[in-house]
N, C-alpha and C positions, 0 to 999 in steps of 0.2 A: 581306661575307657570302659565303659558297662556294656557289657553285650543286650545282644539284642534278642527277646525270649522268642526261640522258633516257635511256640504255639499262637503268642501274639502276631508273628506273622507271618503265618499258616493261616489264621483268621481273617488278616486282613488283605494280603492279597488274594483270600478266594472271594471276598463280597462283589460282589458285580456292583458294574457300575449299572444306575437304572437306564434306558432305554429312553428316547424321547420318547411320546409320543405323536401322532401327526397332528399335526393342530394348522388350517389352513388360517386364522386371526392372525396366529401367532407368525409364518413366515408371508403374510401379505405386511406386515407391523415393521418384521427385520428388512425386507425387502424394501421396503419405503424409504424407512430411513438410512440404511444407505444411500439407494438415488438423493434422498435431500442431501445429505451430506457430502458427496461428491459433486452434486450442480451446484451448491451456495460453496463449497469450497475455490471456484472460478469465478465470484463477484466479489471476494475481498475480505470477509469476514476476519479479523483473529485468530489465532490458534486458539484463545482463552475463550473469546466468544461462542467461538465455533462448537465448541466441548460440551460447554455448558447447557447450548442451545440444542445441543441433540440428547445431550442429558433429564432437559425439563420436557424434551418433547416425548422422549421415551415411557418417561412415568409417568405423561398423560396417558400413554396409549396403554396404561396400567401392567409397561415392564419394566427392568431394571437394564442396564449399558454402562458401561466405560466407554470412553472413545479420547483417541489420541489422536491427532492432527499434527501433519509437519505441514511445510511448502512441499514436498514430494508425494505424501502419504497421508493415507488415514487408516486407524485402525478401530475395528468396529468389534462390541465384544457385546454380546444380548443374554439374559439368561433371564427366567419364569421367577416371581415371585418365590421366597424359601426354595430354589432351585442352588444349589453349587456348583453344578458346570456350568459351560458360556459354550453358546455358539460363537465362533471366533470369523470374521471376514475382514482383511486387507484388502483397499483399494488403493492403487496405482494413481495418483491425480497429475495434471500439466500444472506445470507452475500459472496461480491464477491472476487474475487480472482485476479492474472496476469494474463494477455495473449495478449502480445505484437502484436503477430501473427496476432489474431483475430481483433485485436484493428485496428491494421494497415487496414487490408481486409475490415473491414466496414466503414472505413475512405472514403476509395477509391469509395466504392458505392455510399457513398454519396454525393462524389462529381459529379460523374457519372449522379446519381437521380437528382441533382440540374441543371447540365448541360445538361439535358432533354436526356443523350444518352440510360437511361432506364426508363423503364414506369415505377409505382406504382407497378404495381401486380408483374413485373420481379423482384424490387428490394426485395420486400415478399419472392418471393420464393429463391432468393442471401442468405439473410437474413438466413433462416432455411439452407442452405446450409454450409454456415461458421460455424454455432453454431456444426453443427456435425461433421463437416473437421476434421482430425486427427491435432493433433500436429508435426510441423516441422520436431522436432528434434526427434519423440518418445521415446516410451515408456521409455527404456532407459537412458532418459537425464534426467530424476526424479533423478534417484538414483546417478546418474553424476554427479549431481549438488549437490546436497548433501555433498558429498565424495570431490569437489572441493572448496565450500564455507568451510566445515570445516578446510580443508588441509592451505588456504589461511587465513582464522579467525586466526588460530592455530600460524600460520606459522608469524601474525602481532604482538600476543600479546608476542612474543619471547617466545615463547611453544618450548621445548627441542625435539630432534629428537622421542622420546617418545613418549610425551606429542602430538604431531602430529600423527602417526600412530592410536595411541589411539583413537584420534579425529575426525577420519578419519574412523575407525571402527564402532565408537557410532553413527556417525551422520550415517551412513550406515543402522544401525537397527533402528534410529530414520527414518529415510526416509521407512522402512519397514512399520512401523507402520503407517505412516500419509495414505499409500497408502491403507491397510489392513481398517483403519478407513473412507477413501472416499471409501471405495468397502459396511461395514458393513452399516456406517451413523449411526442414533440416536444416542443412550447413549453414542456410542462408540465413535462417534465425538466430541459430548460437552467434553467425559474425557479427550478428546487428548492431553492440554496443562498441565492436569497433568499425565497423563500416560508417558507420551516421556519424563520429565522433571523427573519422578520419576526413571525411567529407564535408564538415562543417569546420573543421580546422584548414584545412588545404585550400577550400573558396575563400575563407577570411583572410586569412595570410594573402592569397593571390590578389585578392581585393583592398588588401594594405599598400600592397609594392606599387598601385598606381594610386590610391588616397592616401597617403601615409597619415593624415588626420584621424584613420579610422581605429576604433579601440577594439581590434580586435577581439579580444580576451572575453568582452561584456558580450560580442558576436554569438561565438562559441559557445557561452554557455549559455544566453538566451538562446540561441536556436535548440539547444537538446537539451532544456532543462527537462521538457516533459519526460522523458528518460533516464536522467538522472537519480538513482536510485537513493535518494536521498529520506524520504520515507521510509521506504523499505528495510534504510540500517538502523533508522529510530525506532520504528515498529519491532526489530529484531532484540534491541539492548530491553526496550519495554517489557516484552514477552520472559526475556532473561529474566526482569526485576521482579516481575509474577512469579517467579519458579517455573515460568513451562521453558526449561534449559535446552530440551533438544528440539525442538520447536525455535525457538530464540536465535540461537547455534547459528545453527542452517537458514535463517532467513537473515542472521545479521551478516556471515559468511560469503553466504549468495551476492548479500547487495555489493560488499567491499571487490568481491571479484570482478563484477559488475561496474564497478566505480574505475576500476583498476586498467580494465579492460577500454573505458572511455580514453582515461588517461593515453594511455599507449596510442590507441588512433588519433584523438586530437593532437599529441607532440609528437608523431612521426606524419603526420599532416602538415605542423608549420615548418620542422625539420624538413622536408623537402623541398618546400614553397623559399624557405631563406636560402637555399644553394643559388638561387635568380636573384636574390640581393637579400641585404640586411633587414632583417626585420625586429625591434624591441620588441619587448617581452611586460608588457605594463601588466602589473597586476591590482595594483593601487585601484580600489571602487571606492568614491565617493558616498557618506550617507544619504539617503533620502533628502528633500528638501523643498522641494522644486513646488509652486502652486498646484500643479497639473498631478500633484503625485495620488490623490485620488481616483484621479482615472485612470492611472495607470495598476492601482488596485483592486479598482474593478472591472477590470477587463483581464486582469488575470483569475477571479474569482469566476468571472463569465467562463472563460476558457474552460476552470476546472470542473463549472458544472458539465459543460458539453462532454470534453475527458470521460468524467465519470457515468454519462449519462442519466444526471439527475433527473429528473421527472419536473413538471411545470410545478408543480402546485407546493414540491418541495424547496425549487430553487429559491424563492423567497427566504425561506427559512436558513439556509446554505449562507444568502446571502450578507444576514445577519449576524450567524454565529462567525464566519470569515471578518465580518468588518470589527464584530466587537473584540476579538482574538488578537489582531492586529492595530488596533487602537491601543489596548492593553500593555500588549508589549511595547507602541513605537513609545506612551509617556512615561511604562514604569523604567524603559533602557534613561531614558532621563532620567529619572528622579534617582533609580538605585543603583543599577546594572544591567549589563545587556541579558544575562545567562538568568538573572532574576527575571527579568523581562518574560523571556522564553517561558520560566517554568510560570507566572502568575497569568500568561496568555492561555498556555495548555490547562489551568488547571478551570479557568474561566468558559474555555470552547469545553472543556468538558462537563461542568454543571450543568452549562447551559443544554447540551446533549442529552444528558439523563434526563433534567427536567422535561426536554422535548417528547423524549421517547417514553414517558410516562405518564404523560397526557396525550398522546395521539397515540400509543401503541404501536407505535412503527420502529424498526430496527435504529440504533442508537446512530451507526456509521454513517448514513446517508446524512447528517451533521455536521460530523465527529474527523471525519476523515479526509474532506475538502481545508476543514478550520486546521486542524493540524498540518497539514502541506505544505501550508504557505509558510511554517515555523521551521519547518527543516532545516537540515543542514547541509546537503547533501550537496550545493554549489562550494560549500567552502572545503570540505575535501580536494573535491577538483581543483578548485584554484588551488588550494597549495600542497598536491603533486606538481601543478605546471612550474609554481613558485620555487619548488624543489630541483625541479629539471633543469633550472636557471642559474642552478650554483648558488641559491641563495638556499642551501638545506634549511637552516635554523627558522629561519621562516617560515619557510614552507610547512614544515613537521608542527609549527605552533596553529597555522591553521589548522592544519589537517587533524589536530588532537583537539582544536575547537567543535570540531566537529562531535567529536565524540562526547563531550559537553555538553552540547547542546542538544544531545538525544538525551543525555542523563537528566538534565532541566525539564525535559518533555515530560518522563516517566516518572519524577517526581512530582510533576502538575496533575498526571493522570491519578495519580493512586491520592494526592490529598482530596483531590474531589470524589474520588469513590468513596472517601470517609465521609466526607459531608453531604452526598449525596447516592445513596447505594445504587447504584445501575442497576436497571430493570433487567431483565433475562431475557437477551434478545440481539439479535445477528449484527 
C-alpha cells in the first residue's frame, strides 16, 4: 500500500472550507421547497415523482438539489450553482394519504412560481393556505365514499342483493371508525387495520348465523376494501422496478404488514363469531357478469373520486381514464390472460395520463391513480390468507402470490407506456 505524502496532506487539510455567504433568495428558495415537499408528500405523490418534481422546481428557481423521499422521510440536499458543499435538511413526514384537490392547487402554484407570476414568500403563504383549505366535497363525501366503494366492490364480486346492503352497512361503520381514529390518533390509529377488520369480520359472521344465505367473505372485503392496502404494495414493487429500492422496500413492507394486520382481525373476528355455531368459509367469487355490472363500476369510480377528493372539473376525466382501463382488461382477460389484461390496462390508464397531463399541465396522478386502483390486487391477498387459514394452504399461498403478479403486470404496463409516452414532470 502507498503512503500517503505528509505535505499533500499538510496541504489539504489546512484549505478551508469557504464560508457561505448570506444570501436571503437563496434560504427563502431552500425554505420553500422544503415546505412544498413535505405538504405534497401527504396528497400522494411517488417517491419517483416526487424527486423529480422538486428537482425540476429547484433549477427553476436557478439552484441545484438531490432529494430522496421515503413514506417516512425526506431528504433535502441544496447547494449554489459550481458550489460543492450542500446545505443538508431531513424532514420527518406522517405516512400520507390522497388528495387530488390539493395535489392539483399546488401544482398550479408552481407553475405560477416558475412563471415568475408569484414571488417566493407569496407562494409560502399559497402554500399554508391550501394545506388548511377544506375539502371539496366535504365532510360528507367520507362516509359517501365509503357506502359507494362498497355497494360497487359488492356489487362486482356478484354479491347477492344482501350481501350488498350488508356491505354497504359495514363499510358505513368501518368509515366511522377510521374517522373516530384520525380524530383520536396514537394507539387508536396504529390498531385501525385491525380494529375495522375485526369489526367487519365479527358483524358478518354474526349476521351469517342467522341468514346463512349470506356470503360473507364478499361482506368483509367489500366493507374495508377502501383500506386495503392493496395499492400501496403495487405502488411499492413499481417504485422497486424504478430502482428507487428503499423507497419501494418500505412502502411495499408497510402495505404487507398492513395487509397482515387485516388478516388477523378479520379471522379472529369470524374465529369467535363460529364458537355460537358453524360457520363456512366460502371463498369461491364468481366472475363479473351480471347486466347491472356497469353500474356497479361506476359507482365504485364515483366513490373513488370522492376517497380521493377529485375536483369537479377533473372527475370527468377520472371518469374515463377508470372506464377505459377496465374495459381494457375485462376483453383483453378474454382474448389472452388475466395478468396480460392487468398489465395492457395499466399501460393504457397510463398513456392516457401522460397524454392528459401534457395538455392540461396538471399533475399526472389526479388520472393515474384512481385508473390504477381499481387493477389491484390487494383483495386477492386477503382472500387467500383467509383461504390459508382454512387449511386450504396451497390455495391460499396461489392467491396470495397472484397478488404479487399482478403488481408486477401493473409496473410492467407503467414503464411500456413511459417509453411510448415520456411523462411530463410533474406530481
Amino acid at each position: 500500500m502507498s503512503e500517503l505524502n505528509p505535505e499533500q496532506s499538510s496541504e489539504t487539510s489546512s484549505k478551508p472550507i469557504p464560508k457561505e455567504s448570506h444570501d436571503h433568495q437563496y434560504d427563502a428558495a431552500c425554505q420553500f421547497i422544503i415546505k412544498l415537499g413535505t405538504a405534497v408528500h401527504r396528497y400522494g405523490p411517488s417517491a419517483a415523482r416526487l424527486e423529480s418534481y422538486l428537482t425540476a422546481v429547484c433549477t427553476a428557481l436557478g439552484y441545484d438539489g438531490v432529494f430522496r423521499s421515503t413514506p417516512s422521510e425526506i431528504t433535502f440536499a441544496f447547494s449554489k450553482p459550481d458550489q460543492w458543499w450542500q446545505r443538508t435538511h431531513i424532514a420527518v413526514v406522517p405516512v400520507g394519504g390522497y388528495n387530488m384537490s390539493k395535489l392539483a392547487q399546488v401544482g398550479n402554484l408552481v407553475e405560477e412560481l416558475v412563471a415568475k407570476k408569484v414571488t417566493l414568500t407569496d407562494a409560502s403563504e399559497r402554500l399554508d393556505e391550501i394545506e388548511f383549505m377544506p375539502d371539496p366535497w366535504g365532510i360528507w363525501s367520507y362516509p359517501l365514499s365509503f357506502a359507494l366503494v362498497s355497494f360497487g366492490f359488492s356489487g362486482i364480486l356478484q354479491g347477492s342483493s344482501l350481501d350488498i346492503i350488508i356491505s354497504v352497512c359495514l363499510g358505513l361503520i368501518v368509515c366511522a371508525l377510521v374517522m373516530l381514529a384520525e380524530k383520536w390518533k396514537g394507539r387508536f390509529l396504529e390498531a385501525l387495520p385491525f380494529t375495522s377488520a375485526f369489526v367487519a369480520g365479527s358483524c358478518a359472521a354474526l349476521v351469517k348465523l342467522w341468514l346463512p344465505e349470506l356470503n360473507h367473505i364478499i361482506v368483509i372485503l367489500a366493507s374495508i376494501v377502501v383500506l386495503i392496502p392493496g395499492f400501496i404494495i403495487s405502488a411499492g414493487i413499481v417504485e422497486i422496478v424504478e430502482n428507487y429500492i428503499i423507497a419501494g422496500s418500505a412502502r411495499l413492507f408497510g402495505g404487507l404488514v398492513y395487509l397482515i394486520k387485516q388478516f388477523t382481525g378479520a379471522w379472529l373476528g369470524i374465529s369467535l363469531i363460529s364458537l355460537f355455531g358453524i360457520i363456512e368459509l366460502n371463498t369461491t367469487l364468481i366472475p363479473p357478469s351480471t347486466p347491472n355490472i356497469l353500474l356497479y363500476v361506476a359507482c365504485l369510480i364515483v366513490g373513488l373520486c370522492f376517497a380521493y377528493q377529485t375536483l369537479l372539473k377533473d372527475c370527468f376525466w377520472v371518469l374515463i381514464n377508470c372506464a377505459l382501463a377496465y374495459s381494457i382488461v375485462i376483453s383483453s382477460s378474454q382474448l389472452v390472460s388475466a395478468d396480460l389484461g392487468i398489465l395492457f390496462g395499466a399501460a393504457v390508464a397510463s398513456l392516457f395520463a401522460n397524454l392528459w397531463a401534457r395538455v392540461t399541465k396538471r399533475p399526472t396522478s389526479i388520472v393515474l391513480i384512481p385508473a390504477l386502483t381499481i387493477l389491484v390486487s390487494g383483495s386477492l391477498g386477503f382472500r387467500g390468507l383467509l383461504t390459508a387459514a382454512t387449511q386450504q394452504s396451497e390455495q391460499g399461498m396461489q392467491m396470495f402470490m397472484q397478488m404479487f403478479i399482478v403488481a408486477l403486470a401493473i409496473a410492467a404496463g407503467l414503464l411500456i407506456a413511459n417509453i411510448i409516452v415520456r411523462p411530463r414532470i410533474s406530481l
